[in-house]
C-alpha positions, 0 to 999 in steps of 0.5 A: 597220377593219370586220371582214369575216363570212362569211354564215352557211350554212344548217343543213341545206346544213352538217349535209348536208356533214358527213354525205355526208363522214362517208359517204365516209369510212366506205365508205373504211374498209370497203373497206380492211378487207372489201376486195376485196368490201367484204363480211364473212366469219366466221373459222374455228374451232379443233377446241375451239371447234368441239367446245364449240359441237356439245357433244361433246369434241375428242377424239370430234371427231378421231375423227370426222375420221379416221374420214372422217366429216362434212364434208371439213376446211380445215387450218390452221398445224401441219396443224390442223382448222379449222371453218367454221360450215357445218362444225360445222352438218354435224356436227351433222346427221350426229351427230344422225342416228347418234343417232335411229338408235340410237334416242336422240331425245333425243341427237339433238335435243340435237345440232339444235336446230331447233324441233318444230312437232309438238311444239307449239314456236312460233316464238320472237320475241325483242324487245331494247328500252330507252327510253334509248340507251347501255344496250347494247341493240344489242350485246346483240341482235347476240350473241344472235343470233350465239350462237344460230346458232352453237349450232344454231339458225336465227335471223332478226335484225331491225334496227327501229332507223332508225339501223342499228346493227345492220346496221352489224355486219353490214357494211351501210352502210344509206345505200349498200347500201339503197334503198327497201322494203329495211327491215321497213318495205317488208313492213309498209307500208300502201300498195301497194307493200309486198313480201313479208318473204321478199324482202327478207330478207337472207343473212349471212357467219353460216351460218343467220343471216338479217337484215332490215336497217334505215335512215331509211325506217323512220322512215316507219311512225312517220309512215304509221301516224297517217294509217293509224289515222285513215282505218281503218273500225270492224271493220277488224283489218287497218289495226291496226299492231299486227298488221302485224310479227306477220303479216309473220313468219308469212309466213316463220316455218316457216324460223326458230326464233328471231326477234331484233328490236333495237327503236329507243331509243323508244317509237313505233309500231315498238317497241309493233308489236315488242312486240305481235308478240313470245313475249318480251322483253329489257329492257338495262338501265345500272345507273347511278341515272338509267338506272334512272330513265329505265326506270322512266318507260320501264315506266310509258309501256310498260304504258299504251300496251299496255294499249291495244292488248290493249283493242283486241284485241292479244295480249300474252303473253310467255313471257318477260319479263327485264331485262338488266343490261348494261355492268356492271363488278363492282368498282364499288360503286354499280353494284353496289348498283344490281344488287343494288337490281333484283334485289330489286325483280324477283327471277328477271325479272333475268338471273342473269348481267350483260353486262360492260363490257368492253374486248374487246367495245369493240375488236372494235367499232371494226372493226364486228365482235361478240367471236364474229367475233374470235379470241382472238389478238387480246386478251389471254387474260384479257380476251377469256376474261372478256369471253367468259365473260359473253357465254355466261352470258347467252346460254346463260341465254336460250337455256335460257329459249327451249327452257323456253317449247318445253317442253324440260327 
């Protein structure tokens, strides 16, 4: 007897399904999680948290509070002080006004850290790139940006990578909560229906961290720019897509210190536009033999394509330029040596400190959540302080590198 097929379907009715299915169920367990606005919110932070990240000590902190200084305090259980993040910025004002009047500019500007455009401190833009996916790139851009708000700057993340990542941390469901023109892509667009950044900017649960959230549709400029480049006059600057995410953000750069952009995992038009709108560079690198291989190919594609671009007029002057060793785990000898290797070969353009691998980090992300979003409560203490210990070595390693470009010392 003839067995009985079922036709076959075809591929795209399939992957269709699976995809509208997947949606559905993400936008299922968001709801259960951030529910009831299906929006995140920041935790609140312990008096020594608090105090660490304003850089004073606990004490001087209560004393403050009893002193009825600063803003007016949540208590937690036991009656303990709790800070929201808009908190602990409050503070930071009120202690650096005490001291410019006392005359100490320098207290104070250890208190704020907003940049001095007198002084002569641009905007820092901060790209976090890699050729190969799975080097850590997005994790690493999210906590940088987290750290620095947290430490008292006013920071801009941008995610350019169209599978949003990113903006999945920050509890954006790209394909639900967007439409079009809702990316960088909408500002960046060569046709005219472009918007201005500033309108499509979006707050965050995070006090002075804004972001441009990403989907597909920035898949578009990878697409537009070809045709852009073909129909542009001689002389022409302004079709150059080179020059488009850098006039994008000076349109919006007297609000922000620092801009973090987590490029996407190849080397198309976003990334170089990336590239050529940036003061530094973060290279996530996987020390693992064929991470390093695939860089190297990464490196040698970078260096010609912009050396196109400066031929054509672009500026490529980065105050900074450093490779991040990401997902290390120091027990292991092979990576070890491979560490070790580019050390050797880069010397300072290495990061002193490596991001960890670490469990800490793996399971806030199953809740679409970064280590700053969660309390030590939730881990074991040595895994969460290891864990936590790594993340603040190297983005206190970059924010140093950041105030070093102002011409802070």
């Amino acid at each position: 007897m003839e067995e009985h097929k079922e036709p076959l379907r075809p591929a795209d009715e399939t992957i269709a399904e699976d995809a509208q299915a997947l949606s559905t169920q993400l936008q299922s367990m968001r709801d259960r999680l951030f529910s009831p606005t299906s929006r995140k919110s920041l935790r609140s932070f312990t008096s020594g948290e608090a105090a660490r990240l304003i850089g004073v000590s606990d004490g001087y902190l209560r004393q403050i509070s009893l002193a009825g200084e600063g803003p007016e305090l949540a208590t937690g259980p036991g009656g303990r002080r709790m800070y929201s993040l808009s908190d602990i910025d409050a503070l930071r004002h009120h202690l650096a006004e005490q001291a410019r009047a006392k005359g100490n500019i320098a207290k104070a500007r250890s208190y704020l850290k907003w940049r001095d455009e007198a002084r002569g401190e641009h905007l820092q833009i901060i790209s976090v790139t890699n050729f190969k996916g799975g080097s850590g790139k997005t994790t690493s851009a999210v906590h940088l940006a987290q750290h620095l708000a947290m430490t008292g700057h006013r920071v801009l993340a941008i995610d350019l990578d169209p599978q949003a990542s990113l903006s999945a941390l920050f509890g954006y469901q790209p394909e639900l909560d967007l439409v079009g023109n809702d990316t960088i892509y909408g500002a960046i667009r060569y046709d005219d229906e472009a918007r201005p950044l500033s309108a499509i900017i979006r707050k965050t649960y995070f006090h002075n961290l804004d972001l441009v959230p990403g989907n597909l549709e920035l898949q578009e400029f990878e697409h537009a720019t070809p045709r852009a480049l073909a129909e542009r006059r001689p002389g022409d600057a302004h079709g150059f897509f080179f020059t488009r995410v850098q006039a994008a953000l000076a349109t919006v750069a007297d609000n922000y210190d620092v801009v973090v952009i987590d490029c996407p995992p190849q080397l198309g038009y976003l990334t170089l536009s990336a590239l050529c709108a940036s003061t530094s560079v973060i290279v996530t690198v996987h020390p693992q033999m064929l991470d390093v291989a695939s860089m190297s190919q990464f490196l040698f594609m970078t260096a010609d394509l912009l050396g196109v671009v400066r031929e054509a007029g672009g500026q490529l002057n980065f105050d900074f330029l450093r490779y991040l060793v990401t997902r290390y785990e120091p027990h292991d000898a092979p990576q070890a040596q491979i560490a070790g290797f580019l050390r050797s070969l880069f010397g300072s353009r290495v990061l002193t400190a490596p991001m960890l691998k670490s469990t800490a980090v793996s399971d806030a992300g199953l809740t679409k959540q970064t280590l700053y979003e969660v309390g030590r409560e939730n881990f074991s203490r040595g895994t969460y302080d290891r864990a936590m210990d790594a993340l603040d070595a190297v983005n206190n390693e970059i924010e140093q590198l950041i105030h070093t470009a102002w011409g802070r010392m």
